[in-house]
C-alpha positions, 0 to 999 in steps of 0.5 A: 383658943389664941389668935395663933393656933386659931389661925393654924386651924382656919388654914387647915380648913381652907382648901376645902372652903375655897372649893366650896365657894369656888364651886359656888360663885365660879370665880376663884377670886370671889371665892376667896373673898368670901374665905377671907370673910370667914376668917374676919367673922371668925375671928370676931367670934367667940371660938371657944364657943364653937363645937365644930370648926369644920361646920360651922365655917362651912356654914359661914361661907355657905351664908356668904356665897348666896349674899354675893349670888343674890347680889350679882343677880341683882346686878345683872351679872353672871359666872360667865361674865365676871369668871377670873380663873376660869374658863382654863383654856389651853392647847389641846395637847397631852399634857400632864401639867394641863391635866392636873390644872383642868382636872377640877374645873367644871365644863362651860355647859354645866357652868350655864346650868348652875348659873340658872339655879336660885342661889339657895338651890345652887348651895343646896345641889353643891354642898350635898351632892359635891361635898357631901354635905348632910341635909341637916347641916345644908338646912340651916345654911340655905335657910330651909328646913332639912326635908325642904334642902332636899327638894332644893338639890333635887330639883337642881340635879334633874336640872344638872342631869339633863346637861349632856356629857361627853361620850367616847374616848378624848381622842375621838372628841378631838377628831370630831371638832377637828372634822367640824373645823376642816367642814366649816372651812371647806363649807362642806355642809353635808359633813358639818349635818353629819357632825352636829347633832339634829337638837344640839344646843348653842348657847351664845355669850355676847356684849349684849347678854345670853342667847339660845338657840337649838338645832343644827340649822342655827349653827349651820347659818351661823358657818354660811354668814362667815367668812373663812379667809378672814378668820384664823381658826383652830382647837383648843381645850376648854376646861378639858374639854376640846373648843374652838379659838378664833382670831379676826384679821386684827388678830385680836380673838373673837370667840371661844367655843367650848363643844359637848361631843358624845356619840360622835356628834357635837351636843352641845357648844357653849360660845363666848363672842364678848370682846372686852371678856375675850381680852380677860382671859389667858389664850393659847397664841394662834400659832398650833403647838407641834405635835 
């Protein structure tokens, strides 16, 4: 196969591939150095000696994604620290052009889980259960036996299954984070008991590393500790999913919470509160869009 039409088959493959990486290693950046290394790698090989482009670029780029997991875990680092696109945090208005930009992200909740699976498990669960991926081609790239690639994506998708997902329509989600808002600022603890689920889970993103805590009292200290008249607050969408934005009184923003509301209680909140990540990301200004 010549260098050109070689090239034009990798292109025609390559949205899928970036898909797969990106769903892997949370960062559209890292996925598509891992792409370009497929590309590399391919065109070292002998092409005419592949039967099926499709699979085995897959596999490459399987084999690629948990080199760099297995890498960054031995850094110390996570998707959450070193996300370049994501999370996609814009206004929380109707918007088309947000919605086709949101559509395929995945919520910060289960964000955390994947980050918790072993790489091997991670790929196993993505390729299978997102890409449709047979188990006897999942096998070889996550270095199991078929059978055992199945264990590795069941055991990630109890794991996965256990992240509460939002409930009810996006309107009433966004009524009940703008509630938790109005009860913060007013310290209305009463109304913030009603909004909170008893068991909710915070996790909380700091310079520091990843903490979590659970129960509605955990929030409720957090909201008595603060001090309303000298933070600017208001909702955004976090992933399509409605959040929180505040700014300090240098107007620099603080923390970004992305809120799991189902049954008309907040379930869970997943909160970035690292300044130097903050100031990475793309964020709405403070001034609230006109409705």
């Amino acid at each position: 196969m010549g260098k050109k039409t070689l090239s034009t088959a990798f292109e025609a493959h390559r949205p899928r591939l970036l898909a797969v990486a990106a769903r892997a290693l949370g960062s559209r950046t890292d996925a598509e150095d891992a792409v370009q290394e497929a590309w590399l790698r391919l065109d070292r090989h002998d092409s005419d000696r592949i039967d099926n482009l499709g699979g085995w670029l897959t596999r490459v780029v399987g084999r690629i994604c948990i080199d760099m997991l297995r890498s960054r875990t031995v850094r110390g680092e996570s998707a959450l620290g070193i996300w370049e696109s994501d999370p996609v945090v814009t206004d929380d208005v109707a918007d088309p052009e947000n919605a086709a930009v949101i559509a395929d992200s995945l919520g910060l909740a289960l964000v955390v889980v994947l980050e918790s699976l072993g790489p091997e498990e991670r790929l196993a669960f993505i390729l299978h259960d997102m890409f449709a991926v047979p188990f006897a081609e999942v096998g070889p790239i996550v270095g199991r036996s078929p059978d055992a690639a199945k264990m590795l994506a069941s055991r990630a998708r109890r794991k996965v299954q256990a992240v509460p997902r939002p409930t009810g329509e996006r309107q009433q989600r966004r009524e009940v984070v703008e509630a938790f808002l109005t009860a913060a600022r007013e310290g209305d603890f009463d109304a913030l008991l009603r909004l909170l689920d008893p068991d909710v889970t915070w996790h909380r993103h700091t310079a520091h590393g990843h903490t979590v805590k659970i129960g509605a009292n955990e929030v409720l200290d957090a909201v008595r500790r603060g001090d309303p008249g000298r933070v600017e607050v208001r909702r955004v969408s976090v992933n399509g999913e409605p959040g929180i934005l505040a700014w300090g009184p240098s107007g620099q923003p603080i923390a970004l919470m992305s809120c799991t509301v189902a049954d008309g209680k907040l379930v869970d909140i997943v909160s970035i509160i690292d300044p130097s990540r903050l100031a990475r990301l793309s964020l709405p200004s403070r001034e609230a869009p006109r409705r």
